[in-house]
C-alpha positions, -999 to 999 in steps of 0.1 A, spaced: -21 182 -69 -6 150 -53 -4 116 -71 8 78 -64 20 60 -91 29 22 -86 49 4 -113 46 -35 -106 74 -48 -129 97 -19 -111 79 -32 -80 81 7 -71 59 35 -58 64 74 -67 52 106 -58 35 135 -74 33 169 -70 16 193 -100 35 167 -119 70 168 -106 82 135 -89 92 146 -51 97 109 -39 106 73 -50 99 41 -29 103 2 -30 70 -18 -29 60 -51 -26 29 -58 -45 10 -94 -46 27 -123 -51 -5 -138 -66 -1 -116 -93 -25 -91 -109 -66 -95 -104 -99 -82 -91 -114 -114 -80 -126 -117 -44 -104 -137 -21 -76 -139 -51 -53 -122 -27 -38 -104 -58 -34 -68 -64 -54 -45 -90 -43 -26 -118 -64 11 -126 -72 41 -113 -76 45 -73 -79 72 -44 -70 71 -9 -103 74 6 -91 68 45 -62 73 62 -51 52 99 -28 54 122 -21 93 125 -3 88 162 5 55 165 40 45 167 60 27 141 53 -8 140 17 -4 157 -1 -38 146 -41 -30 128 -65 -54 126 -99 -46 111 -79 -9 111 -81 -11 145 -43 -8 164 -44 -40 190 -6 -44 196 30 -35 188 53 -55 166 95 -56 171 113 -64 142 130 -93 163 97 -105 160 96 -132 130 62 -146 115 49 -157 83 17 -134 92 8 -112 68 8 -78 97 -9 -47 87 18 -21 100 24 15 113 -3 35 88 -31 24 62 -41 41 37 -76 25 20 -78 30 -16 -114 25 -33 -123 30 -72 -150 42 -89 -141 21 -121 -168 -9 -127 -135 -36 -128 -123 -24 -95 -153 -12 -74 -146 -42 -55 -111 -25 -43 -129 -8 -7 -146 -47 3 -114 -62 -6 -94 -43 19 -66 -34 -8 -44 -8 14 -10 4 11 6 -1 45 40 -11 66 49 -50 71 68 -70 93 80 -90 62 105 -56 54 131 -81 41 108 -88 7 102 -49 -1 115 -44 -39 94 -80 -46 64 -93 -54 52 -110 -17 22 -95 -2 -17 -109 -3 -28 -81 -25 -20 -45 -7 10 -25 -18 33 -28 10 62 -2 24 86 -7 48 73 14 83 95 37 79 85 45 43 55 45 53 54 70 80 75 93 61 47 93 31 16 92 51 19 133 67 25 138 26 -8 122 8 -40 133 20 -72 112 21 -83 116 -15 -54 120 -32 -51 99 -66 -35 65 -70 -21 47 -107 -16 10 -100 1 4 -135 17 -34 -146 37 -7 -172 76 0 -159 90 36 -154 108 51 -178 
């Protein structure tokens, strides 16, 4: 069985597979911090699943909004926008704390803000760069389990 395990002080993602780590990859995880709270922009710590899965054919850098691709980003391209990138994958939790996970819209997805990967910067998701982030999405079906830990790797 597949697994995601984030480390927020390592500001790293890795993957699982019947318990043998296949794959390592930078993050950026809030720079608000760690919280639940509606509109706190941060991200969550628990227990998570992928529950949907977007952007199965849509070319790298494929701009979503509302999960929805409306455009195509270049990385030439600069802006302070916060742009949901290339895939999504939706996390939701059945934990009391973090039920609020699915309204918050906490994803893991690409950025255009690739140059703060390995630090904390985003409004609450886990961001990858696109490329990372293609290359994981073919790997983790919808479903598959997700450890948002503020404990480093060892």
């Amino acid at each position: 069985m597949k697994s995601l395990h984030v480390s927020v002080p390592d500001q790293r993602v890795r993957l699982f597979d019947d318990g043998q780590m296949i794959l390592e990859l930078p993050v950026s995880t809030s720079r608000f911090g760690l919280g639940t709270e509606e509109g706190s922009n941060r991200t969550p710590l628990g227990s998570f699943r992928i529950c949907e899965k977007y952007g199965t054919r849509a070319p790298e850098g494929t701009i979503f909004k509302g999960r929805k691709p409306i455009g195509y980003w270049s990385a030439n391209e600069e802006s302070e926008e916060d742009l949901v990138l290339t895939r999504i994958f939706r996390l939701e939790s059945d934990d009391p704390e973090t039920s609020n996970t699915y309204q918050r819209y906490i994803y893991f997805h690409g950025t255009n803000q690739e140059q703060k990967i390995g630090s904390p910067a985003s409004h609450g998701c886990i961001r990858l760069s696109n490329r990372a982030i293609a290359d994981l999405y073919p790997l983790v079906p919808v479903g598959t389990p997700v450890y948002i830990s503020n404990n480093p790797f060892s």
